[in-house]
C-alpha beads as a LAMMPS data file, in Angstrom:
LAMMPS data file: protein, C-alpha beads

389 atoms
388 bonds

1 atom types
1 bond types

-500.0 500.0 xlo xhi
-500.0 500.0 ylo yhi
-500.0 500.0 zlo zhi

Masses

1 110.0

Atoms # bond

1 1 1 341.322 -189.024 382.516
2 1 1 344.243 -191.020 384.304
3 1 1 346.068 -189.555 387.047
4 1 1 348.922 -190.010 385.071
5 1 1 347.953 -188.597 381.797
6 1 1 349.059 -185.040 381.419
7 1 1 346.530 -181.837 380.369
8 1 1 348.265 -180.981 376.502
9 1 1 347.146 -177.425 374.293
10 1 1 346.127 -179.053 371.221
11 1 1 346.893 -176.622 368.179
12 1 1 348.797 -174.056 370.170
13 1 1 351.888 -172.123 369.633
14 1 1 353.930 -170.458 372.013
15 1 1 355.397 -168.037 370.782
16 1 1 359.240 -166.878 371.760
17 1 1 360.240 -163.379 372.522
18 1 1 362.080 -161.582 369.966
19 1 1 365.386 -160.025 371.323
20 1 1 366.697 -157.366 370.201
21 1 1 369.788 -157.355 367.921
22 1 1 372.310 -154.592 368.409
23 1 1 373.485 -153.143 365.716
24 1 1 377.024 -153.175 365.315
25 1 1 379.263 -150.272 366.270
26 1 1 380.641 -148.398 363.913
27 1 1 382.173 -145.372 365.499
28 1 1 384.072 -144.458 362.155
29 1 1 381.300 -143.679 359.851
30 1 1 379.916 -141.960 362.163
31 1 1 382.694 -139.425 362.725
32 1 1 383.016 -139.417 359.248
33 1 1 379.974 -138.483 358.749
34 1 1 380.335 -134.944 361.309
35 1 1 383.826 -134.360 359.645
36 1 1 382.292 -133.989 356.201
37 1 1 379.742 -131.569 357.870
38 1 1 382.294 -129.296 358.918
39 1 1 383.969 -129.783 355.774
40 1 1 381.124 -128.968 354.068
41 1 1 379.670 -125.935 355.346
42 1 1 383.704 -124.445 356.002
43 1 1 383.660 -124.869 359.577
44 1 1 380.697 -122.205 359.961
45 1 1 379.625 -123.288 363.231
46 1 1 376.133 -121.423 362.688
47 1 1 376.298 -123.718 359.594
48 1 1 377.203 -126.511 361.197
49 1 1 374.994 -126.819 363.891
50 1 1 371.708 -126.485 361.707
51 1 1 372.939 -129.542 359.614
52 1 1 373.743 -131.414 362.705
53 1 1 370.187 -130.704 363.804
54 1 1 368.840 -131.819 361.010
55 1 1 370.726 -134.902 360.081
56 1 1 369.688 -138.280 361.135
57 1 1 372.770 -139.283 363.405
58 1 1 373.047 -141.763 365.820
59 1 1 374.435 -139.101 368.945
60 1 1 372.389 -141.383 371.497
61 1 1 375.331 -143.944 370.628
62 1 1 378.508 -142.010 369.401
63 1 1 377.699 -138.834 372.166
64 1 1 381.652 -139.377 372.712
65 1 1 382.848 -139.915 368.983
66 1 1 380.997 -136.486 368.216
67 1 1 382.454 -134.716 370.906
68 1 1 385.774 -135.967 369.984
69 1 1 385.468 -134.567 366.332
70 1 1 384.932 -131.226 367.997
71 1 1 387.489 -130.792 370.191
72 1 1 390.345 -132.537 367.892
73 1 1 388.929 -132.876 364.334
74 1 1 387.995 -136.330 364.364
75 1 1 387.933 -139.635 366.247
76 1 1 391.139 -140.649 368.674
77 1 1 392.777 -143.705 369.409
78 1 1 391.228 -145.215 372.230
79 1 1 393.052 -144.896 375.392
80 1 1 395.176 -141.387 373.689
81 1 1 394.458 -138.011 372.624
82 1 1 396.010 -139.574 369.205
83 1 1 394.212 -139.061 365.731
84 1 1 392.618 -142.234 364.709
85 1 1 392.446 -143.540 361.079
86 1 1 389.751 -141.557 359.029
87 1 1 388.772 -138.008 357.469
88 1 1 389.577 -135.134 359.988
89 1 1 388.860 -131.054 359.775
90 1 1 390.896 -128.384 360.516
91 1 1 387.930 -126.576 362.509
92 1 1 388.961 -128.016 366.367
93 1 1 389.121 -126.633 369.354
94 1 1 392.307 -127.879 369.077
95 1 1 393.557 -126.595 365.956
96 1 1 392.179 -123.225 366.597
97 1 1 394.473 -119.833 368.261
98 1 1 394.686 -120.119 372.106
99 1 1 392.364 -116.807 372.337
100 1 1 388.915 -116.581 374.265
101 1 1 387.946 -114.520 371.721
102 1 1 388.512 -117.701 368.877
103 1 1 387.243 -120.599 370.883
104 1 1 383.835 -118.753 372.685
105 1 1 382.379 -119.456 369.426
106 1 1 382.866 -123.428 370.133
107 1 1 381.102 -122.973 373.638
108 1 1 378.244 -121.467 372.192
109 1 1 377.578 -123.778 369.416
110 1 1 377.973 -126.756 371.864
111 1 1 375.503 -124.861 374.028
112 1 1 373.109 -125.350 371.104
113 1 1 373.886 -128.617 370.587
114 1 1 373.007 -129.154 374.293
115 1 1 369.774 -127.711 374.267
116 1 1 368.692 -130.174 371.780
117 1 1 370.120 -133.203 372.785
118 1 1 370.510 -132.517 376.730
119 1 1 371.554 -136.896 376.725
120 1 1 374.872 -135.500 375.414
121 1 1 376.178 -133.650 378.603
122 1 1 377.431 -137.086 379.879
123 1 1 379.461 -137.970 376.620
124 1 1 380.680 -134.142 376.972
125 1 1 382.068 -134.875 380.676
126 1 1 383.456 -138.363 379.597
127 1 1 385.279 -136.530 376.806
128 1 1 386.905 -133.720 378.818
129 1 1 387.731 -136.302 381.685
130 1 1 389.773 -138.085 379.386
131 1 1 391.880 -135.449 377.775
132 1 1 392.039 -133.465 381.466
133 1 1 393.323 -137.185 382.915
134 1 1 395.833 -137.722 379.318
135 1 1 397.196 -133.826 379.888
136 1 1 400.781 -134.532 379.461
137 1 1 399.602 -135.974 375.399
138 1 1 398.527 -133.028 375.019
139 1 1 401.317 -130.076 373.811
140 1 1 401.620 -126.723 375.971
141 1 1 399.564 -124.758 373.426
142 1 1 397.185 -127.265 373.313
143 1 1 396.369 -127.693 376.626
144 1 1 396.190 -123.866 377.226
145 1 1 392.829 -124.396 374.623
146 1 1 391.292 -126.432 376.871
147 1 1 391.874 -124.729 379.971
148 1 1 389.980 -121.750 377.888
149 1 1 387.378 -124.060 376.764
150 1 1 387.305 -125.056 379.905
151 1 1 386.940 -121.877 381.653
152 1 1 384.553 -120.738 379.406
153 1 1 381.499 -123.913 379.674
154 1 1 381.599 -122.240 383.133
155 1 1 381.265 -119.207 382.437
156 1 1 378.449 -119.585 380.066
157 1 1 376.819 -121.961 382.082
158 1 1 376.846 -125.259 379.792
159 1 1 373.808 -127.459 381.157
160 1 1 374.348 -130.127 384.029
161 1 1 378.415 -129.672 383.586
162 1 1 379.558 -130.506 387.525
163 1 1 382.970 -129.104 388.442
164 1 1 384.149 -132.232 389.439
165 1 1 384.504 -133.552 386.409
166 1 1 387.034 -130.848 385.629
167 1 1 388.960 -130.789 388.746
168 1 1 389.302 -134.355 390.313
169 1 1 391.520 -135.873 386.947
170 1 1 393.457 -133.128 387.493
171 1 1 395.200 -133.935 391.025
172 1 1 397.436 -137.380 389.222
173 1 1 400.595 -137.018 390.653
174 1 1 402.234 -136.864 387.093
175 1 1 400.535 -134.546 386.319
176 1 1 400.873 -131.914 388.895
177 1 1 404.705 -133.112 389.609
178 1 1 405.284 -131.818 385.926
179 1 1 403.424 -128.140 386.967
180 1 1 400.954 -129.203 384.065
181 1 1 398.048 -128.934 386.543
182 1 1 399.087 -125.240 388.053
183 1 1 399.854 -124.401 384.052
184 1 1 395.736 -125.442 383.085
185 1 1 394.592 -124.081 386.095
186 1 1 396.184 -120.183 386.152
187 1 1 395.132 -120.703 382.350
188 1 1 391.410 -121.340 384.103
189 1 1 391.208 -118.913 386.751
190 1 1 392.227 -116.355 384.382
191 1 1 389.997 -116.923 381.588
192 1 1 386.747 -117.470 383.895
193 1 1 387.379 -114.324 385.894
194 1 1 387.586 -112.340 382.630
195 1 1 383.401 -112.223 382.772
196 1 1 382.374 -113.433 386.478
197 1 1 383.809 -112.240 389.859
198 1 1 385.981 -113.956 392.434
199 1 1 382.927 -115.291 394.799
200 1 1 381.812 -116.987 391.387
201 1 1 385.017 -118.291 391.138
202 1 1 385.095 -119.346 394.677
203 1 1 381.380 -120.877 394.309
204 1 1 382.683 -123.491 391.218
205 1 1 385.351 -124.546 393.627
206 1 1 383.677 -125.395 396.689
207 1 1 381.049 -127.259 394.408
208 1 1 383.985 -128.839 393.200
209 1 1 385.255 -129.270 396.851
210 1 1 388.907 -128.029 395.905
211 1 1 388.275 -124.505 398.270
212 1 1 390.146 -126.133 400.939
213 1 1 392.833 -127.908 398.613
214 1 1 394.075 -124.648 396.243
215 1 1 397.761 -125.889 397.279
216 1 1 397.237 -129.580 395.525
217 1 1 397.550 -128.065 392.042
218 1 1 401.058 -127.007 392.907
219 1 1 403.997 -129.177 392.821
220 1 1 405.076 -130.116 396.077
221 1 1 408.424 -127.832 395.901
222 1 1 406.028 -125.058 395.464
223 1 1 403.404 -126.357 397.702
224 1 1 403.348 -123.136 400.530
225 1 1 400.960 -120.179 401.048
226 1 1 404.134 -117.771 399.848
227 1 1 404.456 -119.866 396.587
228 1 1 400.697 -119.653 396.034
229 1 1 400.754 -115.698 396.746
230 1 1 403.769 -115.751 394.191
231 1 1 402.844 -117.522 391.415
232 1 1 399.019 -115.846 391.420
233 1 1 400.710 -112.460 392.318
234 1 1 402.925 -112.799 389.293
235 1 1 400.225 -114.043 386.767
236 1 1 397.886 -110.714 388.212
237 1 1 395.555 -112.738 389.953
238 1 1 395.535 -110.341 393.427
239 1 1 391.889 -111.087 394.555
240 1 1 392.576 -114.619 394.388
241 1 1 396.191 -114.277 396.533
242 1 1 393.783 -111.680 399.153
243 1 1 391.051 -114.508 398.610
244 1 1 393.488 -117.462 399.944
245 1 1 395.342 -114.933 402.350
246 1 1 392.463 -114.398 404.133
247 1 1 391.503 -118.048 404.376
248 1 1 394.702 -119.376 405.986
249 1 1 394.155 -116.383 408.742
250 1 1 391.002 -117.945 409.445
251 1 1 392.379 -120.980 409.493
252 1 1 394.661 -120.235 412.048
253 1 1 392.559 -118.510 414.319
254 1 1 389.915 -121.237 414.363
255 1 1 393.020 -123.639 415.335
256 1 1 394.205 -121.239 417.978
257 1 1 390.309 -121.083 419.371
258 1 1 390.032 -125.024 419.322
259 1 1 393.256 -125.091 421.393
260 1 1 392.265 -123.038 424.176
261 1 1 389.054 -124.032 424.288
262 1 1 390.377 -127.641 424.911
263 1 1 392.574 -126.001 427.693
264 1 1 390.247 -123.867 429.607
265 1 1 387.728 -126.313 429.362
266 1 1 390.737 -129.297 431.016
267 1 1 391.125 -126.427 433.547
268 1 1 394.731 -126.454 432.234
269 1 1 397.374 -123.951 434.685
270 1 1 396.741 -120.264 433.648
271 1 1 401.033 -120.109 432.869
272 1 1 400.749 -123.442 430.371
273 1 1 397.670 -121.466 428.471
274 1 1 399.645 -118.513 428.248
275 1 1 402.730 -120.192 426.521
276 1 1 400.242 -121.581 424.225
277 1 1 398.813 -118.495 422.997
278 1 1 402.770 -117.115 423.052
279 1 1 403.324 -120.170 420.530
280 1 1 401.096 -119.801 417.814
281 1 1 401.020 -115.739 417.991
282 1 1 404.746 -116.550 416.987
283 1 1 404.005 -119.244 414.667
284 1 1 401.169 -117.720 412.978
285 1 1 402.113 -114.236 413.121
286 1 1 398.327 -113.278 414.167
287 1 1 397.497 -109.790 415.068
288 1 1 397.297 -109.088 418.645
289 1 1 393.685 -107.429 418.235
290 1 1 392.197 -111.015 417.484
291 1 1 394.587 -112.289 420.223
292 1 1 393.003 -110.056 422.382
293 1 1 389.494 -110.738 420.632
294 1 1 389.747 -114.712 420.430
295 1 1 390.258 -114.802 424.350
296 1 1 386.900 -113.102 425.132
297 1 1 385.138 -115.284 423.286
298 1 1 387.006 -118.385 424.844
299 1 1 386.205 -117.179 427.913
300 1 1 382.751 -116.713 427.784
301 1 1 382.008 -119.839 425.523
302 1 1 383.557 -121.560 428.284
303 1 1 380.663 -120.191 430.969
304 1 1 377.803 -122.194 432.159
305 1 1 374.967 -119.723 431.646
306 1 1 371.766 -120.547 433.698
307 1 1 369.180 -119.266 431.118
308 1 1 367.348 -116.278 432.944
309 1 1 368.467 -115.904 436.007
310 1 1 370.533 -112.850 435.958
311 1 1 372.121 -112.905 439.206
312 1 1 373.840 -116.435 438.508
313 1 1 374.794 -115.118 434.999
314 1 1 377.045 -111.984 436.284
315 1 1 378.379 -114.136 438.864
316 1 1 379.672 -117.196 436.685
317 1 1 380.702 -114.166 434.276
318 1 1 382.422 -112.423 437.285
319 1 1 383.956 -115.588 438.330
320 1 1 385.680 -116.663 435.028
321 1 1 387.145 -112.659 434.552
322 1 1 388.540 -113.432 438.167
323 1 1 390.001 -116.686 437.204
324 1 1 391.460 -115.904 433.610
325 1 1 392.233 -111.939 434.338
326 1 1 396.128 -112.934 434.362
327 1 1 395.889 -114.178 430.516
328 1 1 393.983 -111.842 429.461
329 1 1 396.142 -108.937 430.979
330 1 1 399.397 -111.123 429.314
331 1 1 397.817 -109.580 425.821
332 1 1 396.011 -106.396 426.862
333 1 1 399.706 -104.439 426.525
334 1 1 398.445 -101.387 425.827
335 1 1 395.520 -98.582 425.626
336 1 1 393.974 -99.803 422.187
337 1 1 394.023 -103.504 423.198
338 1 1 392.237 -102.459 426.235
339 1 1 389.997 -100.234 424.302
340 1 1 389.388 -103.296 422.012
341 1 1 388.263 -105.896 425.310
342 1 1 385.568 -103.258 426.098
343 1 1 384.523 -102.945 422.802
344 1 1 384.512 -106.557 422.432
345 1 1 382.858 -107.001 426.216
346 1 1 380.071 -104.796 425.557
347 1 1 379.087 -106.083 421.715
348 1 1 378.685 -109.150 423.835
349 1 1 376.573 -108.302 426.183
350 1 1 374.152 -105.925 424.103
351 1 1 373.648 -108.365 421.397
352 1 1 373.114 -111.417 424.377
353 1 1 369.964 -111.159 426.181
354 1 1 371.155 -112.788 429.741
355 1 1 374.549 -110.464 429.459
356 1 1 372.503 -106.999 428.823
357 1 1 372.714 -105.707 432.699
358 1 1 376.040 -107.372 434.007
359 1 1 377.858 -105.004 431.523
360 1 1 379.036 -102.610 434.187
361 1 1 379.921 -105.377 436.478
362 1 1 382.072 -106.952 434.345
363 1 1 384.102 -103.788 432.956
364 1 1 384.262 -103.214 436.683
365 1 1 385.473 -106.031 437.190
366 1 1 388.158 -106.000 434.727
367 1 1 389.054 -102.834 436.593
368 1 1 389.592 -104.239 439.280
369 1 1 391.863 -107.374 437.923
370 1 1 394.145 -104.690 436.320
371 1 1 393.138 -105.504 433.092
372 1 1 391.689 -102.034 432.181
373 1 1 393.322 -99.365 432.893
374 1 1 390.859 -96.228 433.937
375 1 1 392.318 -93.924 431.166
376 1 1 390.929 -96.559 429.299
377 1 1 387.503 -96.577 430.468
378 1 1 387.326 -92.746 430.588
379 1 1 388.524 -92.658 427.376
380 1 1 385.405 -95.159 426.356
381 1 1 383.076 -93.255 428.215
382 1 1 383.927 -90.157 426.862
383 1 1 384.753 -91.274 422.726
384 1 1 383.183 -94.843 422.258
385 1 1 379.887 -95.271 423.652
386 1 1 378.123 -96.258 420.797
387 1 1 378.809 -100.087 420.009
388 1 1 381.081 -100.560 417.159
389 1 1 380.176 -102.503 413.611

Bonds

1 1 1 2
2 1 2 3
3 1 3 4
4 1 4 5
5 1 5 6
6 1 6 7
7 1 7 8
8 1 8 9
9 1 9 10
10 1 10 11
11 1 11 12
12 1 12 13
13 1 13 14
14 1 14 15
15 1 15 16
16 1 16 17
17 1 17 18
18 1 18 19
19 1 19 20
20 1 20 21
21 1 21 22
22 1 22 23
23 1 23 24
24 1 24 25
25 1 25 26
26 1 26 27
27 1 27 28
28 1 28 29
29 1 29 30
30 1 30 31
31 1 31 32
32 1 32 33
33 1 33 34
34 1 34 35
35 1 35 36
36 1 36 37
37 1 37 38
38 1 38 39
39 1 39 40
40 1 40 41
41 1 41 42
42 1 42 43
43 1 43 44
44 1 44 45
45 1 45 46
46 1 46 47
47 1 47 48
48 1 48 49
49 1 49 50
50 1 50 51
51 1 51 52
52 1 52 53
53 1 53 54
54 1 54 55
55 1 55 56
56 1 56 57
57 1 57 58
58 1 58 59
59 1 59 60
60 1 60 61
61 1 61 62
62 1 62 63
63 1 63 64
64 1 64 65
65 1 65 66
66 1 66 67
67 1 67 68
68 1 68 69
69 1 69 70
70 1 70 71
71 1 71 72
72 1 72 73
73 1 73 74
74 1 74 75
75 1 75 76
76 1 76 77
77 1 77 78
78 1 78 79
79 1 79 80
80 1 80 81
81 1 81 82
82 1 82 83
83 1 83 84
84 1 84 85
85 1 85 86
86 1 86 87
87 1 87 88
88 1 88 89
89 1 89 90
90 1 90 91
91 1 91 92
92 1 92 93
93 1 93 94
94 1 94 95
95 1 95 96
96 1 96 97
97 1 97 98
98 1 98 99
99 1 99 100
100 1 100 101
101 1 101 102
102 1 102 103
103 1 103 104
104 1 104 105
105 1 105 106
106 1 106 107
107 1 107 108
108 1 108 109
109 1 109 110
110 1 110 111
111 1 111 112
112 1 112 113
113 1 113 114
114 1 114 115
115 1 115 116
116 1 116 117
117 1 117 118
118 1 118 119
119 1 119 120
120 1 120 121
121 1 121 122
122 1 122 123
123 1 123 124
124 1 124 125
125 1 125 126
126 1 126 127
127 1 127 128
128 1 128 129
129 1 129 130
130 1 130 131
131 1 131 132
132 1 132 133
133 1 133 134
134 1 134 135
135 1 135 136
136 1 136 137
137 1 137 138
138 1 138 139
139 1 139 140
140 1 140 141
141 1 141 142
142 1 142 143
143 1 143 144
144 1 144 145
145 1 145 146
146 1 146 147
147 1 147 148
148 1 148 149
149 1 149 150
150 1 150 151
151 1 151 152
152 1 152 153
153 1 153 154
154 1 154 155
155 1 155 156
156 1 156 157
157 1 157 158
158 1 158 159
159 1 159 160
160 1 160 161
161 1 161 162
162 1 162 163
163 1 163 164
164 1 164 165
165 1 165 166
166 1 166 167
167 1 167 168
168 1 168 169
169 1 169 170
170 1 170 171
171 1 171 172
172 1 172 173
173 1 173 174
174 1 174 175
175 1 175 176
176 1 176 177
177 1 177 178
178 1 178 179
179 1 179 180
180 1 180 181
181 1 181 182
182 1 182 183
183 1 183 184
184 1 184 185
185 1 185 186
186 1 186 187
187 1 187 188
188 1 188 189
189 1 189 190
190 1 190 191
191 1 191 192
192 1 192 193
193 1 193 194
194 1 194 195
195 1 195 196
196 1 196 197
197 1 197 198
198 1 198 199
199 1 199 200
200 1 200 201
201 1 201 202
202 1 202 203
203 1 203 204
204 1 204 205
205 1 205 206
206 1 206 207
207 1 207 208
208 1 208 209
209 1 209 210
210 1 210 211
211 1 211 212
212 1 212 213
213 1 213 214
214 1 214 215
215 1 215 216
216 1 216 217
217 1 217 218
218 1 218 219
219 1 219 220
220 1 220 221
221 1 221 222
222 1 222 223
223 1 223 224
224 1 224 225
225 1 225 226
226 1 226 227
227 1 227 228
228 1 228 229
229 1 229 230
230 1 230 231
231 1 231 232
232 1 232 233
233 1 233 234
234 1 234 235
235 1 235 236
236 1 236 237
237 1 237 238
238 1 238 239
239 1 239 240
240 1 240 241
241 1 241 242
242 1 242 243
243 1 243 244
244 1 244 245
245 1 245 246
246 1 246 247
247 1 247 248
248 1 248 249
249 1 249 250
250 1 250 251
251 1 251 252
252 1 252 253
253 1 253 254
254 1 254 255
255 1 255 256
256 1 256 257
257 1 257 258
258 1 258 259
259 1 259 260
260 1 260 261
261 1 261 262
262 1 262 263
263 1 263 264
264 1 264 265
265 1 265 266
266 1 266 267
267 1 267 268
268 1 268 269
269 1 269 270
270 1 270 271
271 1 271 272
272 1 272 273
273 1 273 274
274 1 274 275
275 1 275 276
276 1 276 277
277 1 277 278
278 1 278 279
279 1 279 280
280 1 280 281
281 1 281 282
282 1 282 283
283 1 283 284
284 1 284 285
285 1 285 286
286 1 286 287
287 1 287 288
288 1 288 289
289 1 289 290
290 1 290 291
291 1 291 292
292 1 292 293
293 1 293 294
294 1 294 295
295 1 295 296
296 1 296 297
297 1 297 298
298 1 298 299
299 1 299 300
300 1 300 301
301 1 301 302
302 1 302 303
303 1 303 304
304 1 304 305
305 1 305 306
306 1 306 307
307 1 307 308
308 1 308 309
309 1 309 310
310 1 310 311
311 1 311 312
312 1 312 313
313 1 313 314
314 1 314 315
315 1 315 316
316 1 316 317
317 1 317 318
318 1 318 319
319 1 319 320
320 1 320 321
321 1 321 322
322 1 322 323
323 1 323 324
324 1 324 325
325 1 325 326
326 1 326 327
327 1 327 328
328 1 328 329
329 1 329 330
330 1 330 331
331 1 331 332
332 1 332 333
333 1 333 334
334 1 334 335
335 1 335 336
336 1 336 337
337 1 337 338
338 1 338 339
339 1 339 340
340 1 340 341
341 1 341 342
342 1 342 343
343 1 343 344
344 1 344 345
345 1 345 346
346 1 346 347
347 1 347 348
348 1 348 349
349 1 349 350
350 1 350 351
351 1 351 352
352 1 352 353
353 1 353 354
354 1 354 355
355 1 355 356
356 1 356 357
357 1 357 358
358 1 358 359
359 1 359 360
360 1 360 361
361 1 361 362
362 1 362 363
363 1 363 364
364 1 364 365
365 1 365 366
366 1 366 367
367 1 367 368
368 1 368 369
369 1 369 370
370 1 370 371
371 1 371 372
372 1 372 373
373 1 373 374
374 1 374 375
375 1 375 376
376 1 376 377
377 1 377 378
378 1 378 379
379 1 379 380
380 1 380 381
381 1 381 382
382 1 382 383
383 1 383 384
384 1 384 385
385 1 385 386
386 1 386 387
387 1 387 388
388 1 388 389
């Protein structure tokens, strides 16, 4: 055979892929098709949820069309919360009273629906995305049944639904300027804690990572601890106004620690650290027990233990009494403040290994630096010797 003669396959065909044809969308027929199931079993959700099991539906594609005809009776406009052309049922979410009572019901069926087509969770999130992000559409009533509906896939636990998808759409400026945001969410927080308890509550929102924002649902002329404690105070939610209370106090202390921490540790002068403290005790309006408490633990955080050598561990603790004793005895004012450093002292050093045995010395030692007065340590030897809770 020449070189330049090229090898041929006589009497075969090569055969070209098939590809696969899409079949066209049609969205309409389909939600036709769910509307005339409610329609014909009455809205019976028992009802309808056996002949939606047993139908031959396309739900793989129109997982968002269906879950539209649920919530408002048929398919919307694209882009709106608007009723699209086509057949529609009066058996919504939307059409139904703003009760939990009324729209449980809905929850559960979906919950079936879920359990035998898991796939749909996704169309269920893009669905309540849109109409959480398109909240102004919606009227006042309206939007009050899907803050229940809302509230109550959480409660009963509907399959793979993250709280993100409820809470991020929610923080548009537009929409929380308008105080439709702190409207859904009240609507929320009151309908979920109807069956599940305030740490539940407080679980769904650090999943959701809004813990730490509360104050972004509120428009930003009510955007302060007192309007939070007056709006939930007002609409009976007191654990949740104790809840965020609380949180700010921590808050505030953990600030005030980070402060002089970065002081002592600079080896700022004693008078600057004590204008400091002065500062945010007046800012903050913290208690002077945890003043008194905070600078303890300052103090000693700021030591440079030497592991188990006991000697050099009473004498760095000795030393950095002797050095700070003029800011601590700023904020020991009185008997029970005192009373509350040696309580404070000797938790420390039971509970820490290379503390146990300098205990005396450093009460002493306080003694000596006038920050204990010895009514105060008679009156611990006498009442208190057990270590506090």
């Amino acid at each position: 055979m020449s070189s330049k003669e090229r090898p041929t396959l006589g009497g075969t065909r090569i055969k070209t892929r098939k590809r696969n044809i899409a079949a066209p969308l049609d969205p309409a027929a389909f939600a036709d098709a769910v509307v005339q199931i409610y329609l014909d079993n009455a809205g019976d959700l028992e009802l309808v949820a056996k002949s939606i099991e047993s139908s031959d539906l396309n739900f793989s594609r129109y997982g968002d069309t269906f879950f539209e005809v649920v919530f408002t009776g048929g398919r919307t406009q694209p882009g709106t919360t608007k009723p699209d052309e086509g057949e529609r049922h009066p058996y919504s979410i939307i059409d139904c009273e703003p009760t939990r009572e009324v729209i449980l019901p809905s929850v559960i069926y979906i919950q079936k629906i879920l359990r035998r087509r898991p796939f749909l969770i996704k169309n269920l999130e893009n669905v309540m995305r849109r109409f959480l992000q398109s909240l102004e559409l919606f009227e006042e009533n309206e939007s009050k049944k899907l803050a229940i509906f809302t509230a109550l896939a959480f409660s009963q636990k509907l399959s793979g639904l993250p709280p993100e998808t409820v809470f991020q759409p929610l923080l548009k400026d537009n929409l929380v300027s308008k105080g439709i945001v702190l409207s859904f969410i009240t609507d929320f927080f009151k309908v979920y804690l109807v069956d599940n308890s305030l740490d539940d509550l407080i679980s769904i929102l650090k999943r959701g990572k809004m813990e730490e924002n509360l104050l972004e649902f509120f428009p930003s002329a009510k955007r302060s601890a007192e309007g939070f404690s007056e709006h939930f105070t007002k609409e009976g939610l007191i654990p949740l106004v104790e809840y965020n209370e609380k949180k700010i106090f921590e808050v505030k202390l953990k600030e005030m620690k980070s402060a002089l921490t970065t002081q002592i540790a600079e080896e700022v002068d004693i008078t600057e650290v004590i204008d400091t403290v002065k500062q945010r005790v007046k800012d903050a309006k913290l208690p002077d027990i945890e003043i008194v408490r905070i600078l303890w633990d300052v103090l000693m955080d700021a030591v440079q233990w030497s592991g188990k050598n006991q000697q050099q561990n009473a004498n760095s603790a000795l030393r950095q009494v002797k050095t700070w004793a003029q800011l601590l005895n700023t904020f020991c004012t009185n008997g029970k403040l005192e009373l509350e450093l040696v309580y404070k002292v000797q938790m420390q050093c039971y509970e820490d290994a290379k503390l146990m045995k300098i205990f005396p010395e450093i009460v002493r030692s306080l003694y000596y630096q006038d920050v204990l007065a010895e009514d105060t340590i008679l009156h611990w030897f006498i009442k208190e010797q057990i270590p506090r809770e």
